[in-house]
C-alpha positions in Angstrom: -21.5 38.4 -32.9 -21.3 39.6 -29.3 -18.9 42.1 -27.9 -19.8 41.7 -24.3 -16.8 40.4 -22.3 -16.7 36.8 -20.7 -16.4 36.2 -17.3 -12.8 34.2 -18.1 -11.6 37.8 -20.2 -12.2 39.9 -16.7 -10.5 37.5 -14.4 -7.7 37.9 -16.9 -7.9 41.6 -16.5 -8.2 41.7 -12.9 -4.9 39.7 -12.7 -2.8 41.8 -14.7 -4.3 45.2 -12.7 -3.1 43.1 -9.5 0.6 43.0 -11.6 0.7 46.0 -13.0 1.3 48.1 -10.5 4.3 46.7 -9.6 6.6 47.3 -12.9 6.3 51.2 -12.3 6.7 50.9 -8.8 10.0 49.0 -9.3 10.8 51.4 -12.4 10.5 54.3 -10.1 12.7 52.4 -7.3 15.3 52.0 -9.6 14.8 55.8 -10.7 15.7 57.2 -7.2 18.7 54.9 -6.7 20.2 56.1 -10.2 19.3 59.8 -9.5 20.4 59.7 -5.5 23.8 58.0 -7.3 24.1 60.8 -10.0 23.5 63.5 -7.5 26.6 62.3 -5.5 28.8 62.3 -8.4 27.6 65.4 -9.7 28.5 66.8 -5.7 31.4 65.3 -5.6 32.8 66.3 -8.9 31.6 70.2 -8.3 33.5 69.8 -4.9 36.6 68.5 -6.5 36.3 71.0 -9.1 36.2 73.8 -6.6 39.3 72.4 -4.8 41.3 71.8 -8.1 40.9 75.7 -8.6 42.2 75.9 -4.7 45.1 73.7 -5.9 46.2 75.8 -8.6 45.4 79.3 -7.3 48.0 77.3 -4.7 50.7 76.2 -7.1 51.6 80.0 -8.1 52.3 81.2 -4.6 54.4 78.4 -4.3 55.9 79.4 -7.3 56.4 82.6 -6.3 57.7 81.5 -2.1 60.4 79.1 -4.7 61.2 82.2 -6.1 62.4 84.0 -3.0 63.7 81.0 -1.6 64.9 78.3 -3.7 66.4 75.2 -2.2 64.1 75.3 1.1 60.9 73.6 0.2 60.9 69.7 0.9 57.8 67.2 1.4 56.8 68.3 4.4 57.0 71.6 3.9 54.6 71.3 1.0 52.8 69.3 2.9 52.5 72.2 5.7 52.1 74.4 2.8 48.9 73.0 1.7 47.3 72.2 5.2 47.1 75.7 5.8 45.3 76.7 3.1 42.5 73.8 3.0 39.9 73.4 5.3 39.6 70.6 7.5 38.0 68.1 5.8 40.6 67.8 3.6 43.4 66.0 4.2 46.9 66.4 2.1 49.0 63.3 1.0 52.3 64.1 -0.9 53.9 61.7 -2.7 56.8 61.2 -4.5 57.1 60.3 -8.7 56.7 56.5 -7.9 53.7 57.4 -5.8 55.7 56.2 -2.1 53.8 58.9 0.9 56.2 60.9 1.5 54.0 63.0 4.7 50.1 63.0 5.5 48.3 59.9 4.7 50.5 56.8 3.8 47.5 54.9 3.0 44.8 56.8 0.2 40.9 57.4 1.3 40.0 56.4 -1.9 40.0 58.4 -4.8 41.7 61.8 -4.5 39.1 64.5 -4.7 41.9 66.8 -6.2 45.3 66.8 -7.0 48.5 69.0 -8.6 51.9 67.9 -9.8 55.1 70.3 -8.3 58.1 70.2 -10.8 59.8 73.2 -9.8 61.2 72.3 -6.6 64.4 69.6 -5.8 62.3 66.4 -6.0 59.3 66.2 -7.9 56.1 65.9 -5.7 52.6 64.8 -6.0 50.0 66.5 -3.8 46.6 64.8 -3.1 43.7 65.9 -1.5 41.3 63.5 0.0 37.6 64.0 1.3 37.5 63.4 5.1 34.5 64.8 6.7 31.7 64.7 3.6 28.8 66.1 6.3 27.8 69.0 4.3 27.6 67.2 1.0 25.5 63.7 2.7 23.2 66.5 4.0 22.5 67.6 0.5 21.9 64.2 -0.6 19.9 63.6 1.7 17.3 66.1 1.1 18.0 65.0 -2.2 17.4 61.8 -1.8 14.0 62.2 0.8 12.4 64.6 -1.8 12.8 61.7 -4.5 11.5 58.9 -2.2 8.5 60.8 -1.3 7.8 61.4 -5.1 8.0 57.7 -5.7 5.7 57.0 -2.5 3.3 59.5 -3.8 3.2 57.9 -7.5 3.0 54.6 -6.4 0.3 55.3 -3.8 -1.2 56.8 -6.7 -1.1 53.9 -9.1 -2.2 51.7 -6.5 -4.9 53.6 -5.6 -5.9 53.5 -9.5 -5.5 49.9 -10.1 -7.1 49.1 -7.0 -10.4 51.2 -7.8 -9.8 49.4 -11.3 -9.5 46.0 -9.9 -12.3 46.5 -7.5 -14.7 48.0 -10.5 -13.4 44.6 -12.1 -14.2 42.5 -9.2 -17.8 43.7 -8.9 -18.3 43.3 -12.7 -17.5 39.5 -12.6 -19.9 39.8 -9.3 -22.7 40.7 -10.9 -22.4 38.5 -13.8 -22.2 35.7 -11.8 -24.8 36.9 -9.1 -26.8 37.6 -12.5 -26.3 33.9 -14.1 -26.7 32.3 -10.7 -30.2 34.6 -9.7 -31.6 33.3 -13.0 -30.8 29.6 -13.1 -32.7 30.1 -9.1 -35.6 32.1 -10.5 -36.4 30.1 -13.6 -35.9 26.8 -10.8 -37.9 28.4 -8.7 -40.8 29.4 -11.0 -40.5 26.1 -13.2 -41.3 23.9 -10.1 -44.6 25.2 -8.9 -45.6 26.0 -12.6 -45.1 22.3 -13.6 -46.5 20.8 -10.7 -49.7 22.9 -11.2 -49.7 22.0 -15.0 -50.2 18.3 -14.1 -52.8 18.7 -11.2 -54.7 20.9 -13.6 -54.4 18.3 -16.6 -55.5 15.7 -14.6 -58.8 17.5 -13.4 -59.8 18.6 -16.6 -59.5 14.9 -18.2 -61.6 14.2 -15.5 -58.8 11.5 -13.7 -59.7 11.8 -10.7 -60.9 8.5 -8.8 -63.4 10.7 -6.1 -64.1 13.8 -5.1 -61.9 13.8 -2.1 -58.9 13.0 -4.6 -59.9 16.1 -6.7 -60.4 18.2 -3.6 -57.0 17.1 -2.6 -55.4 17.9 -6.2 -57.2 21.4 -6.1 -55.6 22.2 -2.8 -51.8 21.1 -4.2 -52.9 23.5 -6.6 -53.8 26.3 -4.3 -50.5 25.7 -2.1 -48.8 26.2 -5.1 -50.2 28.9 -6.4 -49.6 30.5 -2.7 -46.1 29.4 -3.3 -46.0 31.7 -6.7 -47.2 34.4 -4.8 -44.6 34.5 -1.8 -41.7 34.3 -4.8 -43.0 37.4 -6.7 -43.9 39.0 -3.5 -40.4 38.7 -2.4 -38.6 39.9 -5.8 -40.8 42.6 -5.7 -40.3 43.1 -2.0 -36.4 43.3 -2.4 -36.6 45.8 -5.7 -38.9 48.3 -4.0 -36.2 47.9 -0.8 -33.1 48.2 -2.8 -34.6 51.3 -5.1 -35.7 52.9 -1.5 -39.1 53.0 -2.8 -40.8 51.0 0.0 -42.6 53.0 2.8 -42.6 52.6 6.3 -45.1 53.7 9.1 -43.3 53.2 12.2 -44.7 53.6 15.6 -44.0 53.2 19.3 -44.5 49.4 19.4 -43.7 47.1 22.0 -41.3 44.6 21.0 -43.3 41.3 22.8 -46.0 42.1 20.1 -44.0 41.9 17.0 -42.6 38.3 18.6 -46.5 37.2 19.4 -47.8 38.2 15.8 -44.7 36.4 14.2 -45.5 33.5 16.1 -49.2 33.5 15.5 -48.1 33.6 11.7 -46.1 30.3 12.1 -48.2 28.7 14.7 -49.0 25.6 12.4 -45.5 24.9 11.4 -43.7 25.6 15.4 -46.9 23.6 16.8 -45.6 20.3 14.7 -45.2 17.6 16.7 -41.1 17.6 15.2 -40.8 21.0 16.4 -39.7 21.8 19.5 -40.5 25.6 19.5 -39.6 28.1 22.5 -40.6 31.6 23.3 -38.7 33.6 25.6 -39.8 37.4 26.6 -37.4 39.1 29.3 -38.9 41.0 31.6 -39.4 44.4 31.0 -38.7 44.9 27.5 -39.5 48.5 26.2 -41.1 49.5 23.2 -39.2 49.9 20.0 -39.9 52.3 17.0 -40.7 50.4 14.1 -43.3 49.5 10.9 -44.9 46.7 13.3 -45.9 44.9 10.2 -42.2 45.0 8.4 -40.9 44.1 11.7 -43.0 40.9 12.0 -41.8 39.9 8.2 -38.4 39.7 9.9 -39.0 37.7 12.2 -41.2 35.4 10.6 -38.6 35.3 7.6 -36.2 34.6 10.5 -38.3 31.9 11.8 -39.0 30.2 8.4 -35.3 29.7 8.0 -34.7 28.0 10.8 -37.5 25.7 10.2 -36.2 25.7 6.8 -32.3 24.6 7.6 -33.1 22.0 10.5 -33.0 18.2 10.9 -36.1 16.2 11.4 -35.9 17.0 15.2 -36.1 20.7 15.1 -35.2 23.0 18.2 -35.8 26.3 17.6 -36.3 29.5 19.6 -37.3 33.2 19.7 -36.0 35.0 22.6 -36.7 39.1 22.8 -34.4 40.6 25.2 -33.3 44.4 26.5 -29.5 45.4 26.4 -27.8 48.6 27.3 -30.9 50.6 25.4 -31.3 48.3 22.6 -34.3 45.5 22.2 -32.7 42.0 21.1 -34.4 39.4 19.0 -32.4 36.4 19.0 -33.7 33.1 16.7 -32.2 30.1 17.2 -31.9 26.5 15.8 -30.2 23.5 15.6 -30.0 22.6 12.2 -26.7 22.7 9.8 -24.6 26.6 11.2 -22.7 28.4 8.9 -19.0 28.6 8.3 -17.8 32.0 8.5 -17.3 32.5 4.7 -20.8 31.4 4.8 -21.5 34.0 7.4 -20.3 36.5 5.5 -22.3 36.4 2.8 -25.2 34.7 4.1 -27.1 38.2 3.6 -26.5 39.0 -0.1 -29.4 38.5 -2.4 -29.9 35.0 -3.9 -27.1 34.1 -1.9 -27.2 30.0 -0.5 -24.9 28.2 1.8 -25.7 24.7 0.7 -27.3 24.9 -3.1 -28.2 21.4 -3.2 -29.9 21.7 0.5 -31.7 24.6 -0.6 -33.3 22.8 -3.9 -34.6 19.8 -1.6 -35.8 22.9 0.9 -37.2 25.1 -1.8 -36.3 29.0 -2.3 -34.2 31.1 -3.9 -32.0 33.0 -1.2 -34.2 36.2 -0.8 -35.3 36.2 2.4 -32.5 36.9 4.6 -31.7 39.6 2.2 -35.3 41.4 2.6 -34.7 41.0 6.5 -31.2 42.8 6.7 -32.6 45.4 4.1 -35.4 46.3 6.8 -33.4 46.1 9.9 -31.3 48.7 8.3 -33.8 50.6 7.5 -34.6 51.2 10.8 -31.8 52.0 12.0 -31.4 48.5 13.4 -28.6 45.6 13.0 -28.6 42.1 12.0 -25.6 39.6 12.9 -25.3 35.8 12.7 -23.4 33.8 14.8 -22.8 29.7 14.8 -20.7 27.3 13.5 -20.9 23.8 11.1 -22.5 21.4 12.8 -23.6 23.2 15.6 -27.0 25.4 14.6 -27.3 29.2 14.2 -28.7 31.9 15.8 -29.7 35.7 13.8 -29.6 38.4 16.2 -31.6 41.7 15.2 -30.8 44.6 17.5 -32.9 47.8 17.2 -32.9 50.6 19.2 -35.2 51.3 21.8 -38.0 53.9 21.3 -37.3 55.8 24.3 -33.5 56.1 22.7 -34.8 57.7 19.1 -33.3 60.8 18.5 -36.2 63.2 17.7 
């Protein structure tokens, strides 16, 4: 039984590392909330703690003031009492048994930070202490609070940097799979076609079928046209695989660019000289030299070219114009046939890639050749952009730069 893991299984996986993230992140949110809370009861109860010892380092020189003068402490006294000994932020609320203010606050800040009970004077008092300026102990916090946030930032930058590099590695797995199962259903098509049509041409010759010798003159050139076909196909996987391993060589040379357009065209000259094909050639004047594998160059272009032959209507408009821009030499093919949408656009140069697969079975190939053409353009140093729209035609764009701009 196979272990390998179905397309359906890493979708699944890629989902939950798009989820997954977000249970520690909220985990950790609700971390710094509880420790931020914690931290100001913790402060607030070693605060009140400090002031209850205040309070009852208080209550014995009272004591000992009652002592030497009995009878002349009332609530406002004690209130005085205690306001001299605290510092500002505190403010000092007496009440009496039933809890009526008797001086200071008549309405409480909350919870009292600290508090004593006096019994030894002539009415029993309650003195309260209330937080009023909490500055010092928000700063703390604070700081408290910023180094925890940044902790959970850091984390969660973390585990989304994890399950993103996770998700992506995911992401290119189901890729490849699919670029894998959709590059072989092309390749077999691809290969199948030619090799059956050549098995029925070469059947028929050697039952001797043939009405004439012009018929089996005819059926031995389908053959050889196939058999070209066959050719191109391995010529281009191999092509691509020497490109993508860096293994193909180059011998570039000052060239000028008009020649690369001429021998591209020369190349086609059958299929743009069809009476359907409305083929233009335009070379701005002057366009310098560019420094490049003339004959890697010219695959480019006539890839190029073949496309738009390939993609076009019955009533085909297409044109190659070579042009000079701020120190880079432009090749521009255009045609009218079927555009790209952007998403198309975007992938248009991906191996074995096809915009329309149904238009590209009725067209024949397998998605290589735009592919081989951004692979060289790169190579030297060059770019390759599409532009267009549905409907409206398409135009590649290879810019290179100029050989008098090579850096040496």
């Amino acid at each position: 039984m196979s272990s390998e893991i179905k397309p359906k299984q890493l979708r699944a996986l890629l989902f939950l590392l798009v989820l997954l993230p977000l249970i520690p992140t909220v985990l950790m949110v609700r971390f710094v909330i509880d420790a931020v809370q914690n931290e100001q009861a913790m402060a607030r109860e070693k605060l009140g703690a400090s002031y209850q010892q205040t309070l009852s380092n208080a209550n014995a020189a009272l004591a000992r003031h009652l002592a030497a003068h009995p009878g002349t402490m009332d609530a406002h006294a004690v209130h005085q009492f205690y306001r001299d000994l605290l510092a500002r932020e505190v403010a000092v609320r007496v009440t009496d048994a039933q809890g009526n203010a008797l001086t200071g606050l008549s309405i409480p800040a909350g919870i009292p930070i600290a508090q004593t009970a006096l019994k030894d004077v002539e009415l029993p008092f309650l003195v309260q202490l209330f937080l009023l300026d909490d500055a010092a102990m928000n700063i703390s916090l604070k700081e408290h609070a910023r180094a925890y946030a940044w902790t959970v930032i850091l984390a969660v930058i973390a585990i989304f940097s994890i399950a993103g590099i996770a998700a992506l590695t995911v992401s290119r797995q189901i890729a490849l799979r699919e670029l894998k199962s959709t590059s072989a259903a092309t390749v077999a098509h691809e290969l199948r076609t030619p090799l059956a049509a050549m098995r029925v041409l070469i059947d028929t010759l050697r039952e001797g079928r043939c009405r004439n010798e012009a018929q089996r003159r005819e059926y031995l050139d389908l053959i050889a046209g196939e058999n070209a076909r066959l050719s191109r196909l391995t010529d281009n996987f191999l092509t691509l695989s020497r490109l993508e391993h860096r293994e193909h060589a180059f011998a570039p040379e000052p060239t000028p660019a008009r020649q690369v357009a001429e021998q591209a065209v020369r190349v086609l000259q059958p299929k743009l000289t069809d009476p359907a094909v409305r083929f233009t050639l335009e070379l701005g004047q002057p366009v310098p030299e560019i420094y490049v594998d003339a004959e890697a160059m010219t695959t480019v272009l006539t890839n190029l070219l073949e496309n738009a032959l390939k993609y076009t209507e019955e009533e085909k408009a297409i044109g190659l114009r070579v042009w000079h821009d701020r120190g880079n030499v432009i090749f521009t093919v255009s045609d009218n046939g079927f555009g790209l949408s952007r998403e198309e656009r975007r992938h248009v140069f991906e191996p074995f890639y096809q915009a329309d697969r149904k238009l590209s079975r009725v067209r024949a190939g397998c998605g290589l050749g735009l592919s081989i053409v951004k692979h060289i353009v790169t190579a030297h140093h060059g770019k390759v952009t599409v532009t267009g729209a549905p409907g409206k035609g398409s135009a590649f764009h290879v810019l290179l730069p100029a050989a008098s701009n090579r850096l040496i």
